[in-house]
C-alpha positions in Angstrom: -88.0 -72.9 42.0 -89.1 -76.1 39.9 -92.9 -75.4 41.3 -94.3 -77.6 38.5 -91.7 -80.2 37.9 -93.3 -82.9 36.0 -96.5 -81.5 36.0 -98.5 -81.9 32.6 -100.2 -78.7 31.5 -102.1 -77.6 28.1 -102.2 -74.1 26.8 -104.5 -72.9 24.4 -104.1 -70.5 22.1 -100.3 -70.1 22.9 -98.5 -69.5 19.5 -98.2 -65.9 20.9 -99.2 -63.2 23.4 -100.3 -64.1 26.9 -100.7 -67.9 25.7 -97.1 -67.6 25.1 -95.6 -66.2 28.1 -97.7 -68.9 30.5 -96.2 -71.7 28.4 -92.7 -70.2 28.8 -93.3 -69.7 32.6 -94.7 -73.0 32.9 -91.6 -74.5 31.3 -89.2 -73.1 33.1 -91.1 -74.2 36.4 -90.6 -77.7 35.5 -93.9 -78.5 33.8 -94.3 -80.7 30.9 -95.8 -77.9 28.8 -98.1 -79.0 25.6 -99.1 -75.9 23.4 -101.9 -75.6 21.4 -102.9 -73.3 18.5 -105.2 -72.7 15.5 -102.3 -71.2 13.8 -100.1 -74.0 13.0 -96.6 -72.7 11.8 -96.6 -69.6 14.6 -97.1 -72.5 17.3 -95.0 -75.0 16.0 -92.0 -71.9 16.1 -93.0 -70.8 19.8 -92.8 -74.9 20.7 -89.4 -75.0 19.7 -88.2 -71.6 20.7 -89.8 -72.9 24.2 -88.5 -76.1 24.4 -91.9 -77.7 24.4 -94.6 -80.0 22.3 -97.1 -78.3 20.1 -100.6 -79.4 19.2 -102.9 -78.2 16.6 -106.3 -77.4 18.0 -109.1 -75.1 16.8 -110.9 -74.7 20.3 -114.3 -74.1 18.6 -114.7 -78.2 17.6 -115.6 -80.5 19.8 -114.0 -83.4 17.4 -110.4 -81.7 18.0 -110.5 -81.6 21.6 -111.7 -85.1 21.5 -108.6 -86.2 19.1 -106.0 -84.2 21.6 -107.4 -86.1 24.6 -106.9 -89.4 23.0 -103.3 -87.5 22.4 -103.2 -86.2 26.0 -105.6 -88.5 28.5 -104.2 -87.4 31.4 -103.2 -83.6 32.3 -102.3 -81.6 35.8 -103.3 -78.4 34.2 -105.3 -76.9 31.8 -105.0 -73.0 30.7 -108.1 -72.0 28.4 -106.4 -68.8 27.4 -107.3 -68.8 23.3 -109.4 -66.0 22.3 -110.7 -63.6 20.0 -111.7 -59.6 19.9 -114.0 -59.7 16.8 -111.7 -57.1 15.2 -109.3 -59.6 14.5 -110.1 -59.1 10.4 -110.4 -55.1 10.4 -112.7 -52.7 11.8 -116.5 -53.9 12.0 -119.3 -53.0 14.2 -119.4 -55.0 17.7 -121.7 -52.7 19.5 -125.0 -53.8 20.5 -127.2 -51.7 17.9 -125.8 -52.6 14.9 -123.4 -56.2 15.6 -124.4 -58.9 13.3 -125.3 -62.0 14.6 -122.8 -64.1 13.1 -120.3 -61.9 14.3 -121.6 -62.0 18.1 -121.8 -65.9 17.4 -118.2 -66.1 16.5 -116.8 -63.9 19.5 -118.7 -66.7 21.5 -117.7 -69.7 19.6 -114.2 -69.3 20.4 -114.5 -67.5 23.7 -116.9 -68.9 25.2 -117.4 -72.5 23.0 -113.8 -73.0 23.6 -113.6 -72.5 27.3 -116.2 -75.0 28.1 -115.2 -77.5 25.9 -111.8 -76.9 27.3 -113.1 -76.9 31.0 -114.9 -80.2 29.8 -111.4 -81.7 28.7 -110.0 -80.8 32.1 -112.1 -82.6 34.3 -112.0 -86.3 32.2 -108.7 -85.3 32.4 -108.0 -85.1 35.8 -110.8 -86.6 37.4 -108.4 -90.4 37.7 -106.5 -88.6 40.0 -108.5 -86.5 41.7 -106.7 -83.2 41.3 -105.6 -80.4 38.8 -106.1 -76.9 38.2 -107.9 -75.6 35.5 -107.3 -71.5 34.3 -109.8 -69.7 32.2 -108.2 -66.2 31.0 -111.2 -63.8 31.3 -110.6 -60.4 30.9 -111.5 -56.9 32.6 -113.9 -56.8 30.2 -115.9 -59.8 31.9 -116.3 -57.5 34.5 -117.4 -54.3 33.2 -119.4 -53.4 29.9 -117.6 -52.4 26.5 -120.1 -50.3 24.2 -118.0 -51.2 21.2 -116.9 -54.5 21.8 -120.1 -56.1 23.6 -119.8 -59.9 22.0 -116.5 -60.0 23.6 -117.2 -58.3 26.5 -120.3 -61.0 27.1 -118.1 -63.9 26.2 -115.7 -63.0 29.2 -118.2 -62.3 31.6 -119.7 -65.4 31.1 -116.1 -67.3 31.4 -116.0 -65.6 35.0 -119.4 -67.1 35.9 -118.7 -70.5 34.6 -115.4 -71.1 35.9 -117.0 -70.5 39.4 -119.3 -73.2 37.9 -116.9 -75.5 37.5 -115.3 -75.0 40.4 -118.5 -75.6 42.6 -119.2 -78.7 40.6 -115.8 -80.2 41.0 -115.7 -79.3 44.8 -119.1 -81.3 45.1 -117.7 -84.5 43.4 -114.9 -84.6 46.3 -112.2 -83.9 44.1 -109.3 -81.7 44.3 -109.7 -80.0 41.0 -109.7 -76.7 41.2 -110.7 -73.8 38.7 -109.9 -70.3 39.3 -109.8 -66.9 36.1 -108.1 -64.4 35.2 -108.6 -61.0 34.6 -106.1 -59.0 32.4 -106.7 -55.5 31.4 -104.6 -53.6 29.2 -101.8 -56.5 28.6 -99.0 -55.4 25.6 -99.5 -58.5 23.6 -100.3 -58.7 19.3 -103.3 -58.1 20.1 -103.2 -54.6 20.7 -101.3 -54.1 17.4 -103.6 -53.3 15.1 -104.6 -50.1 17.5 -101.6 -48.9 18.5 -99.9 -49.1 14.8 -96.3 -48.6 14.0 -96.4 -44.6 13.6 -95.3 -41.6 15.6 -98.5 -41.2 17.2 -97.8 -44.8 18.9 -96.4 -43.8 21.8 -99.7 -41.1 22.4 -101.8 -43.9 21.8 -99.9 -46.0 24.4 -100.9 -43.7 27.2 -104.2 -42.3 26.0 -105.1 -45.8 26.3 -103.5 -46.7 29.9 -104.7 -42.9 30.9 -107.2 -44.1 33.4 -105.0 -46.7 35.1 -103.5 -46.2 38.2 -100.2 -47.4 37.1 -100.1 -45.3 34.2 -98.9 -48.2 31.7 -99.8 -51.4 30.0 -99.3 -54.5 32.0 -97.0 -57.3 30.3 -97.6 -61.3 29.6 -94.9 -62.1 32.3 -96.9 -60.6 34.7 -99.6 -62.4 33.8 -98.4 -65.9 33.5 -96.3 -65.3 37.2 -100.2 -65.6 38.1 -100.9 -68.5 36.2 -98.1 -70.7 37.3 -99.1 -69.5 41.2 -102.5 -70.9 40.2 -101.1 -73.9 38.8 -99.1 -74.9 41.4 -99.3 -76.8 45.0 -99.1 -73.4 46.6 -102.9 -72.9 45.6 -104.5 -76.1 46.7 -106.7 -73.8 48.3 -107.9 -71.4 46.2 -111.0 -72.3 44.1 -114.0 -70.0 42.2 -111.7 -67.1 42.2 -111.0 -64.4 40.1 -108.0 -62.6 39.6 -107.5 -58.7 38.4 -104.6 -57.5 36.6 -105.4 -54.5 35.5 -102.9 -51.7 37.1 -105.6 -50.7 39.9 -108.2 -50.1 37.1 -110.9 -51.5 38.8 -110.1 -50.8 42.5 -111.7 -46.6 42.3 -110.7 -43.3 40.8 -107.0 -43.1 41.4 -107.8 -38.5 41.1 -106.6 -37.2 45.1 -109.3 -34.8 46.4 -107.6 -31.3 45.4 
């Protein structure tokens, strides 16, 4: 079903991964998909492998996002999916004893930075007509700590808090704009790349690291996005301030029986 036919939506941070496989969802639901990336080339190849329009953005300045709304004034939805680990360069510390503070800034630059200016974009995009839905891709880790990775895991948490922000503030100026996150756990994107590897231990690693999860495997950015394009469309006009957890029943208990 065509559930966003001629909707307009933006997606950041979609040259690959979960960013990605919303676009494509989106697209194939009808919706007049605009892509955005830092990384010019790899979203300029997913725009035309998609079938859509690409955008350059770097979500971490303010004069970008001001250039794509003169590009893009008016929008039905707006996905704030680009992020970063930290460990995007190689291995460095991200814990909370020994995390540099430039590094901690970064993670929150684009996490964090990005997400409100993109939240910021949505609303003077929307607010004409009085309605939209506006995504923020959080993570499991914005709902539980991460010793090693605490810049990151702080930037998500605080996208969970603010999107219930924005959606109390929206609610409160009458309009139907609604802003909802999601919260992916284990998702077999790039990302996970650099950990996992391309040796015969891979497939060890694989399910040492989805040992703990109900499910028993990584989730995919299909399942994802089917999520995101529910949450973009008119079949959510009433959900607002909401989070949503796909994470394979992590978070829902011990999945051990009583022996």
């Amino acid at each position: 079903m065509k559930t966003l036919n001629n909707k307009t939506c933006v997606v950041t941070g979609a040259a690959r991964g979960i960013g990605r496989a919303i676009a494509a969802r989106f697209h194939k639901q009808g919706a007049n998909v605009i892509i955005t990336d830092i990384d010019a080339a790899s979203g300029m190849a997913a725009a035309a492998e998609i079938g859509c329009r690409f955008e350059m953005l770097d979500v971490r300045d303010e004069n970008q996002w001001r250039r794509l709304a003169d590009r893009i004034p008016v929008a039905d939805v707006v996905v704030n999916n680009a992020g970063i680990t930290g460990f995007e360069l190689g291995t460095r510390a991200h814990d909370p004893e020994y995390a540099s503070l430039e590094d901690w800034r970064e993670v929150h630059r684009v996490n964090l930075d990005g997400t409100f200016l993109g939240c910021r974009y949505a609303i003077a995009a929307m607010k004409g007509a009085g309605t939209g839905s506006i995504i923020n891709i959080s993570s499991r880790s914005g709902v539980v700590g991460i010793a090693g990775a605490a810049a990151y895991a702080s930037s998500k948490a605080a996208i969970r808090n603010h999107s219930k922000s924005v959606a109390l503030y929206c609610a409160n100026q009458g309009w139907k704009i609604r802003c909802n996150s999601i919260h992916p756990a284990a998702i077999l994107t790039p990302m996970w790349e650099p950990v996992l590897g391309k040796g015969p231990d891979r497939e060890e690693r694989m399910r040492a690291f989805v040992a703990d999860t109900p499910l028993k495997r990584f989730g995919t950015a299909d399942e994802v996005a089917v999520i995101a394009a529910l949450l973009a469309s008119d079949d959510a006009t009433y959900i607002t301030g909401s989070e949503f957890h796909i994470d394979g029943g992590l978070l829902a208990g011990a999945a051990a029986s009583p022996g």
